[in-house]
Structures are given as C-alpha cells and as structure tokens.
C-alpha positions as CSV (number, residue, x, y, z in Angstrom):
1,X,7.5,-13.9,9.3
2,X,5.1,-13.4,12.5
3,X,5.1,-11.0,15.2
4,X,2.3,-11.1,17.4
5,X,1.5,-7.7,18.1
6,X,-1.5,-7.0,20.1
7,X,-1.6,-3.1,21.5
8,X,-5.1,-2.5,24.0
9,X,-6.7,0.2,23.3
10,X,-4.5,2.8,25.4
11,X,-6.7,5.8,24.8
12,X,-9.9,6.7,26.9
13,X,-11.2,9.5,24.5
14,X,-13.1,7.9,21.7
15,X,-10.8,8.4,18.7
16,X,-8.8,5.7,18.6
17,X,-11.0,2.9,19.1
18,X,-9.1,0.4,16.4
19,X,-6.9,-2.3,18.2
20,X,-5.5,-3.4,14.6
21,X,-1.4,-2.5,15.0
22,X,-0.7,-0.3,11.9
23,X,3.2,0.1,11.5
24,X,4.4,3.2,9.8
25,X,7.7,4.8,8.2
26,X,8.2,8.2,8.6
27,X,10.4,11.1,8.6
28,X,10.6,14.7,10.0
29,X,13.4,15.8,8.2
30,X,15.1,14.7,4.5
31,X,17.2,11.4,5.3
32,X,15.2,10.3,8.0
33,X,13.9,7.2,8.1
34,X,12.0,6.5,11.6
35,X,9.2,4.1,12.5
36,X,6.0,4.2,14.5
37,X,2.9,3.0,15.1
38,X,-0.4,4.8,13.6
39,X,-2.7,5.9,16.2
40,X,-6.4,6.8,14.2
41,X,-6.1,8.1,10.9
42,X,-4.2,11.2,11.8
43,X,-1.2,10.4,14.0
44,X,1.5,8.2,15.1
45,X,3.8,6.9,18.1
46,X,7.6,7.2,16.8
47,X,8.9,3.4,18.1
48,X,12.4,4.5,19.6
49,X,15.3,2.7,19.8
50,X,15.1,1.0,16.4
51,X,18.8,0.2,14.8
52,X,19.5,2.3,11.5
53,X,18.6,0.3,8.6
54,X,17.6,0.6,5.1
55,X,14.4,-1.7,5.7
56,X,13.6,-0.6,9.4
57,X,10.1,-2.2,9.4
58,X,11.5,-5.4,8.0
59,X,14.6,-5.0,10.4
60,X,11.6,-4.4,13.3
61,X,9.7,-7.2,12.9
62,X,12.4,-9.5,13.0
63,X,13.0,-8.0,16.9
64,X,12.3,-10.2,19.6
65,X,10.9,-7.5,21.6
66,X,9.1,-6.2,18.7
67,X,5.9,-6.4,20.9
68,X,7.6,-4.6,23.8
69,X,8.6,-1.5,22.0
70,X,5.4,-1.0,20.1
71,X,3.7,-1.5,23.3
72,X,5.9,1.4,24.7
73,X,5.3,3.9,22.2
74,X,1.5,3.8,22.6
75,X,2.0,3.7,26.4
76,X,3.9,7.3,25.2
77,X,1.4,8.4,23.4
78,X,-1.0,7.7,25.6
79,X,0.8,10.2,28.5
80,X,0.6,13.0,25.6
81,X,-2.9,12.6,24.7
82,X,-3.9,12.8,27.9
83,X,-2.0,15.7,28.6
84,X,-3.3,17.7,25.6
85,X,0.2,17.6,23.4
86,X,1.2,16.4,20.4
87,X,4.4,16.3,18.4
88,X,6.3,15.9,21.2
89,X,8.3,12.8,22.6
90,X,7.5,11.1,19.5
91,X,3.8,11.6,18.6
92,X,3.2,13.0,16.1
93,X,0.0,14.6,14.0
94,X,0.6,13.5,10.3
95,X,0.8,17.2,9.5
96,X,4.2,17.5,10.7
97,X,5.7,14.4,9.2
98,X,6.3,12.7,5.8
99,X,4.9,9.1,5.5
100,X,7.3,7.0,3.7
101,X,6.4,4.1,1.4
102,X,6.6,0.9,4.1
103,X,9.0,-0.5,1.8
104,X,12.1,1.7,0.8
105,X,14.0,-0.1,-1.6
106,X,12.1,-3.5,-2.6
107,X,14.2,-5.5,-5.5
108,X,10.4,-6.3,-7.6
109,X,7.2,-5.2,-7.4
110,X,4.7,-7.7,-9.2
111,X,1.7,-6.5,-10.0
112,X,-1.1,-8.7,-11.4
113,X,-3.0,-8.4,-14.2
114,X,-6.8,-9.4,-14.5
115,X,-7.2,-11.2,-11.4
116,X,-10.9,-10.0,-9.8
117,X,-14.0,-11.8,-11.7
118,X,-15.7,-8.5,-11.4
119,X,-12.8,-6.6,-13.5
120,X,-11.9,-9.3,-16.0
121,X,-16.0,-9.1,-16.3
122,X,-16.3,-5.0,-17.0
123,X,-13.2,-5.9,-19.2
124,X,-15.4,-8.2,-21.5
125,X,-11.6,-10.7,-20.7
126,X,-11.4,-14.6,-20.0
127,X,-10.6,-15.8,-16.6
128,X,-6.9,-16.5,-16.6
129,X,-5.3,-19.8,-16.9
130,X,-2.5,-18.7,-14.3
131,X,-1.4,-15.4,-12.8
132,X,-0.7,-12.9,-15.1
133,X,1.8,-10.6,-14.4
134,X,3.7,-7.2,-15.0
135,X,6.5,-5.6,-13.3
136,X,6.0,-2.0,-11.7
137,X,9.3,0.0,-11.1
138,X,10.3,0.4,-7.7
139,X,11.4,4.2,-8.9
140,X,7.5,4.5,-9.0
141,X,6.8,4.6,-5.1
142,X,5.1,7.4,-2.9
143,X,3.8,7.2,0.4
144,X,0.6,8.6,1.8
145,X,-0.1,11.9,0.8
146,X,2.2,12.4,-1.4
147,X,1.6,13.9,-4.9
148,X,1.0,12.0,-8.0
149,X,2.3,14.0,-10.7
150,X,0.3,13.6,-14.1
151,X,2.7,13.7,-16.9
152,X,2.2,15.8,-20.2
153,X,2.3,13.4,-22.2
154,X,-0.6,11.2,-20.5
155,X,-4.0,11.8,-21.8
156,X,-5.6,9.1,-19.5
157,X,-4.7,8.4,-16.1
158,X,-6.7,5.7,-14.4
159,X,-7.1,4.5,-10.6
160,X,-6.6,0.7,-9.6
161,X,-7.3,0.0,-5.9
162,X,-4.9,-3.2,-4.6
163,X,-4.0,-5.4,-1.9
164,X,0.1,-5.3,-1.4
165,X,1.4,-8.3,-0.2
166,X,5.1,-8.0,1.5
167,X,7.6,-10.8,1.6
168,X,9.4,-10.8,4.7
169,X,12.0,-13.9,4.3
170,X,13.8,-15.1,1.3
171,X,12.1,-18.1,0.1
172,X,11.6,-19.8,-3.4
173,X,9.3,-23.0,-4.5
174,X,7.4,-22.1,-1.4
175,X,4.1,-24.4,-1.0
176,X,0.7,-22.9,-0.5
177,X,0.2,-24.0,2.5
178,X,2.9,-22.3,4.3
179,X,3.1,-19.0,2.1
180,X,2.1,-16.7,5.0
181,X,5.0,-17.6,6.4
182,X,7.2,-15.9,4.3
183,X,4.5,-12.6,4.6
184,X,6.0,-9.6,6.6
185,X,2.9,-8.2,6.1
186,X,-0.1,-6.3,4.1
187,X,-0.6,-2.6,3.2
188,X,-2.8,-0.8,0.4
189,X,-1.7,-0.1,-3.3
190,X,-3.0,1.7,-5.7
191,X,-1.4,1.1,-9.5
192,X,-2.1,4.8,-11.3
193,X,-1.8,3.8,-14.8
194,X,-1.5,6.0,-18.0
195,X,-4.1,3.7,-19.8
196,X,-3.2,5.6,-23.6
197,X,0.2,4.2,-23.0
198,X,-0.8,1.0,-21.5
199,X,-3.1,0.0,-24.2
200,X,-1.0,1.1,-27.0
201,X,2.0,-1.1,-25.3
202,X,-0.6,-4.2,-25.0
203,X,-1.2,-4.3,-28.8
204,X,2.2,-5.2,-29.1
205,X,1.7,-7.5,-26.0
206,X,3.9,-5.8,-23.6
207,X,3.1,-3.1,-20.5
208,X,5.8,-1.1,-18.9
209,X,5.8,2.9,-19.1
210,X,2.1,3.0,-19.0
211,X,2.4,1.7,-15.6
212,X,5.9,2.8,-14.4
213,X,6.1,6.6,-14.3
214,X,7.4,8.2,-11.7
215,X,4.5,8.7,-8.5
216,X,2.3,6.0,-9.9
217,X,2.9,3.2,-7.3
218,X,1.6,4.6,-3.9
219,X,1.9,2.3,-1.1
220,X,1.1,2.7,2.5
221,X,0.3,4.3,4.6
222,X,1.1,1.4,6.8
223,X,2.3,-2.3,7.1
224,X,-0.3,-4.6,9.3
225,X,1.3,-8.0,9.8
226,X,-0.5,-11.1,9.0
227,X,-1.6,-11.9,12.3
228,X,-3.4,-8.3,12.6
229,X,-5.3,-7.9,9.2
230,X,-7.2,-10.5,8.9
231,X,-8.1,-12.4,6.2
232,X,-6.7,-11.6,2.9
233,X,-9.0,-13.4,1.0
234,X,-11.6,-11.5,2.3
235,X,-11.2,-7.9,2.9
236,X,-13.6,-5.1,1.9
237,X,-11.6,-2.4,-0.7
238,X,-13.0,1.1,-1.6
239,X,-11.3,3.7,-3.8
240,X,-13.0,7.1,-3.7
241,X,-12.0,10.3,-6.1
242,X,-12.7,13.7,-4.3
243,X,-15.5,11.8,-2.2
244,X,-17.5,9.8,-4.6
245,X,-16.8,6.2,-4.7
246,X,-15.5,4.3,-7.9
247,X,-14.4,1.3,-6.7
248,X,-16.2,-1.1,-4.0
249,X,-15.3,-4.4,-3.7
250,X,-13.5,-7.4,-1.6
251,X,-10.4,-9.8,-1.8
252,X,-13.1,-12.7,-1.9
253,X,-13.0,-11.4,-5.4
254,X,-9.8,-12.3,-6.5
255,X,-9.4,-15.4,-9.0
256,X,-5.8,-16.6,-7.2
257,X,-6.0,-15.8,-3.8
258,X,-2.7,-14.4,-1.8
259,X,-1.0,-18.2,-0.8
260,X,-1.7,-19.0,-4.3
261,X,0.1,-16.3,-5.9
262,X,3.4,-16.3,-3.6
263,X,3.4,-20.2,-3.9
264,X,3.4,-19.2,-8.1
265,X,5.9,-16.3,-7.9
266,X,8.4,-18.1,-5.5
267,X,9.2,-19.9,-9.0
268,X,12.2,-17.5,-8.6
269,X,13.6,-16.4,-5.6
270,X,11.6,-13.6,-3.9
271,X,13.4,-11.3,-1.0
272,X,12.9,-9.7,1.7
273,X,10.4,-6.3,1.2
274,X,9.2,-7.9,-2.6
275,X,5.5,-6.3,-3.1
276,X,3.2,-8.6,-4.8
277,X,-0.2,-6.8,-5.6
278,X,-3.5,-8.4,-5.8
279,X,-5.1,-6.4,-9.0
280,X,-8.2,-4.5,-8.7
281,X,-11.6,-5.0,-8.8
282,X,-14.2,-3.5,-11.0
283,X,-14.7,0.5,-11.2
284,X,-11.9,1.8,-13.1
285,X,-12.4,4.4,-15.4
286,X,-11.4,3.2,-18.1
287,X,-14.3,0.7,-18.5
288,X,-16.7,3.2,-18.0
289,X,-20.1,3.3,-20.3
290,X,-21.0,5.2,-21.7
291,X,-18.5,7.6,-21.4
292,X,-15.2,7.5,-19.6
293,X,-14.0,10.7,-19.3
294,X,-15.8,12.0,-16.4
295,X,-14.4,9.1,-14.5
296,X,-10.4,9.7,-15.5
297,X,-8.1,11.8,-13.3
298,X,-7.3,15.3,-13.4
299,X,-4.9,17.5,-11.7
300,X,-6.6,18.5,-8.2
301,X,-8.1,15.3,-7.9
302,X,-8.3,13.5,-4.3
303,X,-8.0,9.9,-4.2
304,X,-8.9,7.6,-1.5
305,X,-8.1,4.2,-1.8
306,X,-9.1,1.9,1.4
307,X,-8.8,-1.8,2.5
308,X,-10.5,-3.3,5.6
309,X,-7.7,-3.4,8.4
310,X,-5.0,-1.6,6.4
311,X,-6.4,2.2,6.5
312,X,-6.6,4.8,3.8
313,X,-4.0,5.6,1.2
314,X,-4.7,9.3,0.0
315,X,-2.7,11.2,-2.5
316,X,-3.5,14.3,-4.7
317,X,-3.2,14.5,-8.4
318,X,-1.1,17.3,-9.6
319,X,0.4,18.5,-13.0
320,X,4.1,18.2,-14.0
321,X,5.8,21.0,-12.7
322,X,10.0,20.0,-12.4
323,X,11.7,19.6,-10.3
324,X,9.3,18.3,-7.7
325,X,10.3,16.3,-4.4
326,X,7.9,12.9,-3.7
327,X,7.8,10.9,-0.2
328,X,9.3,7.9,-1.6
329,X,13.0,7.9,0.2
C-alpha cells in the first residue's frame, strides 16, 4: 500500500519546519474516532470528510484523493495559525484531544524477540537462526500520552524502544522483494514488559503475561507511510526516562531487517492493520551492571521513546488505581 503524500511546508513561523506527513487518530469526545495530520509535536489538522470506519487510517490511505484532503487540512491549519487560533475548524493543540493508538483493532501484534546485535550482545544470547517471536495482546494498546498503569503484582517493569511495522493488504507467502508493498505504514512502539514475570514464564520456555498486561503496548503517536519515513533499515531510535537517555540506537541494528521479517511472517495470512515490531536495541534495564534497579520504572516516571521520521511516543507511568480509562478505543 502507497500513497504518496507530500505536504510543503504550509507554515511561515518556524515551528513546523518537518515536511515528513505524520497521520494521526484522534478523538475529542468518548467514541470518536477522527483523523488528522500532526503539525510539530504539539498539534494536529482534523482531515474532514473521512467515511466512518473502524480502521479510518487504513480506510484513508486506500482514498484516491488521499493526497488532496491531507493537503486541505494543512491548508486549514495554516489559515488558523496565521490568525492566532487554535482548536477551531479542526486544529487542534494535543491538549484538548486524545491520541488514539493508529491501529484500533489489529487481529496480531508480533513482536520479536532478540533481534538487534547490540541487545542479544548485553543479553550474553546467540544471534538467532530465524526470527523469534511472541505475540502481544491487542487489549494491551494506548496511544500517546496515555498512562501505563504498573500492576501490583510487577516488581520489574522494563522499557523496550521498537519500530512498528503495519500491514496495510492481506497478503501471505509474500516475497522479500515486494514486502513494502503490503506496508501501510511505520509508527513507534514501545513493549513495557513485567521482566519478573517474563523471565519466570521463559524458564518454562513460554512469554505471555509478562508482556501482555493491560497499557503495556503503546503505539503511536502517528502512522508515516512508507514513502515518507525513510528507510527502515536505518533509522536512528532513542528512548529517554524523565529526560535521561537509556536507549540509543538504529534499525541498521536489526539482525532481520523489515522485508525479511514480513516475507517470514506472511507464512500465515497477515491482515490489514497486523503490527509487526522490530525488537529493541541495547539499554534496557534489565541488563544493567552493576545494578539494575535504578534503571527500572516507577510510578511518575516519564518515558520518551523516539524514531527518526516517526516522532515521539510519551506516556507516564502510574500505579494501579481501578477503574482507570486508557486512550486505546
């Protein structure tokens, strides 16, 4: 899936200088689910006129004046920022919106497992024969900014900066050559994981809760399509907690790059707005020496995690206080 999107920069102050096209889902109000495009780091252009859909980025991209109407809604929010307004005739400051997960309601999210040299490496762990994989619960998505809520039961909760890769097409036994084809587009992950939970899971060689609790999949906070990021091979990622940076790395990094693993995952059938995640690079806490525990989360930490072309994902740790509402519908 391609749409060739290219937006010039509409604005003449100096905040907005970034031509990459960042698409966003959004809502005002509970049930809403509206699209835009992200102007800066701090606002968005609503994209009117969309049809109501489950999957309205998808559903977008597939328009044939795709380029058109997100052409118009920075044309619109040019005509505000010049006149001094915001949250009016669709754009919008990021404080008076929710930002949704890109993908509402994908079918699998596969996440790998070991796949940077520099990780397996501070892991003391093999370079892997193929891609290894687990599956992360689509129940565990949040967008930008929301919270992620550290259970009681978790004694260590862990970062994991990723590359999201989103299928945009059905396709299965695709070749490697044309895998992008099938790519609606990239966005930024970042795989919290309950690393007590995960490890004692491992010794029995499976992972699933220790990855899967509710908040610890946050995606966003936009979609860039393949034409507009870049190269995924090669992208610079940073994850930062309250400031300080823990994770610095690039793409270049991974042991199977992006075509290779959706050529190896479309072994079965993969669908429209199925996330495949890159891994992470080195700097997780866990693997810290000579003592972890400065490194793990706690409630009221800020996290940062950032990929070259594809913005900053931020959310805030919290503690588990039910019932709490997350940006993930």
């Amino acid at each position: 899936m391609r749409c060739n999107i290219y937006i010039p920069d509409p604005f003449r102050s100096g905040h907005f200088r970034d031509l990459t096209v960042r698409l966003v889902r959004f809502r005002q109000r509970t049930g809403e689910n509206r699209i835009g495009v992200m102007l800066g780091a701090n606002h968005l252009a609503e994209i009117t006129g969309a049809k109501a859909s489950s999957e309205p980025l998808l559903d977008f991209l597939r328009d044939s004046k795709a380029e058109f109407k997100a052409q118009l809604a920075a044309d619109s929010a040019k005509k505000n920022l010049d006149g001094g307004k915001q949250n009016e005739k669709g754009y919008w400051s990021l404080d008076f919106v929710t930002v949704l997960p890109p993908i509402a309601h994908p079918t699998k999210i596969i996440c790998m497992g070991g796949n940077f040299s520099d990780h397996l490496a501070e892991g003391s762990s093999s370079l892997p024969p193929f891609p290894i994989s687990f599956l992360k619960a689509p129940t565990s998505l949040v967008g930008h900014r929301a919270p992620v809520i550290y259970p009681r039961r978790v004694k260590l909760l862990d970062y994991e900066v990723e590359l999201a890769t989103v299928i945009g097409k059905e396709c299965k036994d695709v070749r490697r050559k044309d895998a992008l084809d099938y790519v609606a587009g990239f966005s930024v992950f970042n795989d919290i994981s309950a690393r007590d939970i995960q490890f004692a899971e491992m010794k029995r060689g499976f992972c699933n809760l220790g990855k899967n609790f509710d908040t610890f999949g946050p995606m966003g906070p936009c979609l860039v399509t393949p034409d507009q990021a870049g190269n995924p091979d090669n992208l610079g990622m940073e994850l930062r907690v309250n400031g300080q940076t823990r994770q610095l790395s690039s793409t270049k990094k991974m042991v199977f790059k992006v075509r290779e693993l959706v050529e190896f995952f479309s072994s079965m059938t993969l669908e429209p707005g199925d996330i495949i995640t890159s891994g992470t690079p080195s700097g997780v806490a866990i693997y810290r020496k000579p003592d972890k525990e400065p490194y793990l989360l706690r409630p009221g930490d800020s996290i940062e995690a950032k990929i070259e072309n594809l913005g900053r994902l931020q959310n805030m740790v919290v503690d588990m206080l039910p019932p709490y509402s997350s940006s993930k519908k």
